[in-house]
C-alpha positions as CSV (number, residue, x, y, z in Angstrom):
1,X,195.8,80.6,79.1
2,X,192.4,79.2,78.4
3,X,191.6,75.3,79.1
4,X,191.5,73.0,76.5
5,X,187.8,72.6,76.2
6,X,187.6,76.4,75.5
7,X,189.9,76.7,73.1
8,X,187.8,73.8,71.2
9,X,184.7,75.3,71.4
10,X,186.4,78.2,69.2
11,X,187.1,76.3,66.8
12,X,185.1,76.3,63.4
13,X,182.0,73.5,63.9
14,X,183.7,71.6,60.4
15,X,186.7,71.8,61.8
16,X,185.5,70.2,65.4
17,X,183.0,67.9,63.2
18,X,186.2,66.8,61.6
19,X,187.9,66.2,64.5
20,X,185.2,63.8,66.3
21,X,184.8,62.1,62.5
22,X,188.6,61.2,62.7
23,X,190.4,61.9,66.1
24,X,193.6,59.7,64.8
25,X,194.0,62.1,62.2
26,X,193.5,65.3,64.2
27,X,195.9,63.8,66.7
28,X,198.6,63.5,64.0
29,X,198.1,66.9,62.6
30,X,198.3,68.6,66.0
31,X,201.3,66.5,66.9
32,X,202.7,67.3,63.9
33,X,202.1,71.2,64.6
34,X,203.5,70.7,68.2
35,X,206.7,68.9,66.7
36,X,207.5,71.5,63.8
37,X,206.8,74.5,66.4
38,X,209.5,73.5,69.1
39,X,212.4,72.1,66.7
40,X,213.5,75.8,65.4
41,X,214.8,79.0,67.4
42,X,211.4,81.0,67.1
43,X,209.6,81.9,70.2
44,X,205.7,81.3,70.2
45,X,204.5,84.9,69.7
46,X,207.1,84.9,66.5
47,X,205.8,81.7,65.2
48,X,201.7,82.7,65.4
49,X,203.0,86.1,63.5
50,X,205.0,84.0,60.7
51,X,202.1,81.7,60.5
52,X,199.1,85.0,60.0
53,X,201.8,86.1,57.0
54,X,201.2,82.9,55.6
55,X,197.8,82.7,55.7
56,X,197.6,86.3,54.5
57,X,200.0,85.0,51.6
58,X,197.7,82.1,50.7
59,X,194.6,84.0,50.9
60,X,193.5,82.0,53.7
61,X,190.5,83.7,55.1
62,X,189.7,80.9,58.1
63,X,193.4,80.8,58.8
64,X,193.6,84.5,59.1
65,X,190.8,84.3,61.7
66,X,192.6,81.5,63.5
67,X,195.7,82.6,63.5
68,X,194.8,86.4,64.2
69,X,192.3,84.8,67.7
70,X,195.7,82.4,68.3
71,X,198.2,85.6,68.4
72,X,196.3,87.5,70.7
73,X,195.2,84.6,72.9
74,X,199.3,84.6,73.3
75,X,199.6,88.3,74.1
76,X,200.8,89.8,70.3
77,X,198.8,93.0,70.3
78,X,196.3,94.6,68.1
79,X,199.0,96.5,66.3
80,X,201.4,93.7,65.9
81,X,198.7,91.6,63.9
82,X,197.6,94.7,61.9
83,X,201.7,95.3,61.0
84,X,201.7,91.8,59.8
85,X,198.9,92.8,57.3
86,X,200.8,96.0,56.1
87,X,203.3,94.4,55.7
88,X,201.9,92.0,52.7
89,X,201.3,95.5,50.7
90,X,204.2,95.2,48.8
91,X,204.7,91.5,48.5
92,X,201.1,90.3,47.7
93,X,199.7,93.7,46.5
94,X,197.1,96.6,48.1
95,X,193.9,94.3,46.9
96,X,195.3,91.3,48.9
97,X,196.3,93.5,51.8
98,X,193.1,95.1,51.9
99,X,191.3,91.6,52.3
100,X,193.6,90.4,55.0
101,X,192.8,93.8,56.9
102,X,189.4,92.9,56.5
103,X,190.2,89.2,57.9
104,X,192.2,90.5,60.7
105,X,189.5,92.8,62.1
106,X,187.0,90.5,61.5
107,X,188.5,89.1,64.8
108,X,190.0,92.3,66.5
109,X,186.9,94.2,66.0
110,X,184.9,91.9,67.7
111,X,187.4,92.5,71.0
């Protein structure tokens, strides 16, 4: 696991910028994420997977990124993420797919 002041340095400059603009806020939101992740049955690698699909289901390019570098920071493996994408063939459709792929290796091509 990588210390806190690494994983913040990974984060997207607006999104850090944010973040020292209104810590209160980005306190709330990641207590909030903290809260909603440990009330249901899903373990952690589980959750990061559900939470790519929905990114990949809202067309979420940044989330895709984040939540692609969060699942394999966690130990979900290359193939794992890239099943996720598949996956969204026939739900979201080959075009939407295709840009998620392109999302996902943004960040697993880079490893």
């Amino acid at each position: 696991m990588k210390p806190a002041s690494a994983k913040k340095s990974q984060l997207p400059a607006p999104f850090r910028r944010f973040g020292e603009k209104y810590p209160a806020v980005m306190r709330a939101y990641e207590t909030l994420g903290q809260t909603v992740g440990q009330v249901g049955p899903l373990d952690e690698p589980t959750r990061e997977l559900v939470k790519l699909a929905l990114a990949i289901g809202a067309g979420l390019e940044g989330a895709v990124h984040s939540h692609t570098r969060r699942a394999r920071a966690i130990g979900c493996s290359p193939e794992q993420i890239r099943h996720v994408a598949l996956l969204a063939t026939t739900t979201l459709g080959f075009p939407r797919m295709m840009a998620a792929w392109t999302w996902v290796e943004d960040v697993l091509g880079r490893h």
